[in-house]
C-alpha positions in Angstrom: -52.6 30.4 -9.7 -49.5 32.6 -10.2 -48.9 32.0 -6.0 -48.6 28.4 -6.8 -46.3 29.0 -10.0 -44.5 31.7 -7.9 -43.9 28.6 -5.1 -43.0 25.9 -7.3 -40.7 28.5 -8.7 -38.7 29.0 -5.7 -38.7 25.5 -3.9 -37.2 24.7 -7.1 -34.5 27.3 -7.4 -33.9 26.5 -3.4 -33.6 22.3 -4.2 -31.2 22.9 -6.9 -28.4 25.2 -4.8 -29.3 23.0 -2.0 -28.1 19.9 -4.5 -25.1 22.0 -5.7 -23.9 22.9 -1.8 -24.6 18.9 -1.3 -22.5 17.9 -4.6 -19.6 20.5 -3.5 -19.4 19.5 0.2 -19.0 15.7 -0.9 -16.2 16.3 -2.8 -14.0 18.3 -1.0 -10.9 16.1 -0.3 -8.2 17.3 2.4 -8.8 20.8 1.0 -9.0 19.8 -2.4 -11.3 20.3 -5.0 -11.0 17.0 -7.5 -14.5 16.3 -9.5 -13.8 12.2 -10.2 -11.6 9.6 -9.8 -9.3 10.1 -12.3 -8.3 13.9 -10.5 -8.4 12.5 -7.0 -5.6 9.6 -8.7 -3.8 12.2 -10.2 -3.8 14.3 -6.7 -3.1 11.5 -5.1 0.6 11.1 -7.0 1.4 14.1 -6.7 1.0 14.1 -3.0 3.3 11.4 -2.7 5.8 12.8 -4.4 5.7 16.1 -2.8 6.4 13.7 0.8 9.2 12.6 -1.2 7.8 8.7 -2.4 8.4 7.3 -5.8 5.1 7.4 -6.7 3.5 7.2 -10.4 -0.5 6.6 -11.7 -1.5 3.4 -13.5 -3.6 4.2 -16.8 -7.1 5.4 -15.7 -8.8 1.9 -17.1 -8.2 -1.5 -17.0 -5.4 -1.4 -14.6 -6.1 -4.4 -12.7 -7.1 -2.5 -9.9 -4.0 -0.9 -9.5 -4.0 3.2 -9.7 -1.0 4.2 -7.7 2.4 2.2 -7.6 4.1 3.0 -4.7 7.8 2.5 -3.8 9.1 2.8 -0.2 11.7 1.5 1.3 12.6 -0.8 -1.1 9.2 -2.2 -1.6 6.3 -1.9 -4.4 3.3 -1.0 -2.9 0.3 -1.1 -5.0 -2.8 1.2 -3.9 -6.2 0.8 -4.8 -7.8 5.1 -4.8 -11.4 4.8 -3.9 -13.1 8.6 -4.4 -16.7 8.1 -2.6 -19.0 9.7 -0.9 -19.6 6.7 1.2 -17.5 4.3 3.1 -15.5 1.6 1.2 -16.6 -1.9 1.1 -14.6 -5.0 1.4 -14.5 -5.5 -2.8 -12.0 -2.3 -2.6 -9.4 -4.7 -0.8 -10.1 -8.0 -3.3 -9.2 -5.3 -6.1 -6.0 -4.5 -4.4 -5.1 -7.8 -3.6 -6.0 -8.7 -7.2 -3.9 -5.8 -8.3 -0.9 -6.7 -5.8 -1.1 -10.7 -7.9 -0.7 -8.9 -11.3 2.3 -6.0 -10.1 4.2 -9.2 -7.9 4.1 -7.5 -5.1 2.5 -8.9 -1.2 2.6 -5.1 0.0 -1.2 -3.6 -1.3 -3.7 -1.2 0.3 -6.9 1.4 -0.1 -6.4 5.2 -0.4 -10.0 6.7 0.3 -11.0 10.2 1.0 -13.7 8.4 3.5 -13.4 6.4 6.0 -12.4 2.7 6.4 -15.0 0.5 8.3 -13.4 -1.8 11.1 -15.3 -4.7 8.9 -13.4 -3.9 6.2 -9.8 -4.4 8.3 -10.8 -7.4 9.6 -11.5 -8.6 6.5 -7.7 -7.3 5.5 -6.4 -9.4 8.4 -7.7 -12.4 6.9 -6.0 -11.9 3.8 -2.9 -11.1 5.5 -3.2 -14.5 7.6 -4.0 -16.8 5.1 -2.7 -15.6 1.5 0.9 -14.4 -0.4 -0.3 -11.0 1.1 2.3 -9.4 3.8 0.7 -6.1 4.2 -2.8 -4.2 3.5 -2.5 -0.3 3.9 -5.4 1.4 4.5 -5.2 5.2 4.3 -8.2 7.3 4.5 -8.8 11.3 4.7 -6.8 11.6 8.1 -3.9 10.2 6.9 -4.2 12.2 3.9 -3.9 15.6 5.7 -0.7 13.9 7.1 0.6 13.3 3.5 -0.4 16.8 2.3 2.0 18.1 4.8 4.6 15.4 3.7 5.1 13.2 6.5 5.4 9.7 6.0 2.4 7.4 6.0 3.4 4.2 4.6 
């Protein structure tokens, strides 16, 4: 009996630092620690400023699916930040194109820290042939490194 508490005892000390390695690996982004959405948005404009963009955070709710408005070279670009621990889907691009209607602005895209299925650019591509849209940027955790050491990416 006190074998089988003793067992119990220590899968169950095991399971939960195995869950806490799990929940700290996952959210690691580009070197960063950011613990929800609203961090990794606020990381995400101050990147961009630190590569030299105009870059500034919608509010945190209700923004239409905008979070980051971008300006480079002389156009708004309105960015959709997706913090998963998955692939995004192709609702993460009808939010920006959504947001990109309300900001009056045909230049929209995804910042991720995961990665971008090639389902989910052809999808883009159709937006981009047959609506208002002119661009869709999709930037996931490679291209972040880039914009942590302040090269251009859009």
């Amino acid at each position: 009996m006190l074998m089988t508490v003793k067992l119990v005892v220590f899968c169950s000390l095991v399971l939960f630092f195995l869950a806490i390695l799990l929940k700290n690996k996952r959210r690691k982004v580009s070197g960063i620690q950011v613990d929800n959405g609203q961090q990794f948005e606020t990381f995400l404009c101050e990147l961009f400023k630190r590569a030299g963009y105009n870059a500034r955070s919608t509010k945190f709710s209700h923004d239409f699916g905008a979070d980051l408005l971008i300006e480079s070279g002389g156009k708004l670009i309105v960015l959709q930040a997706k913090y998963y621990n998955r692939p995004i889907d192709t609702d993460a691009v009808e939010e920006a194109v959504v947001a990109g209607t309300v900001y009056g602005t045909g230049y929209v895209g995804v910042i991720t820290n995961n990665e971008i299925p090639e389902k989910v650019k052809e999808f883009a591509k159709q937006f981009e042939a047959k609506t208002f849209v002119k661009r869709i940027y999709f930037i996931d955790g490679r291209a972040l490194e880039k914009l942590k050491r302040r090269e251009k990416i859009i």
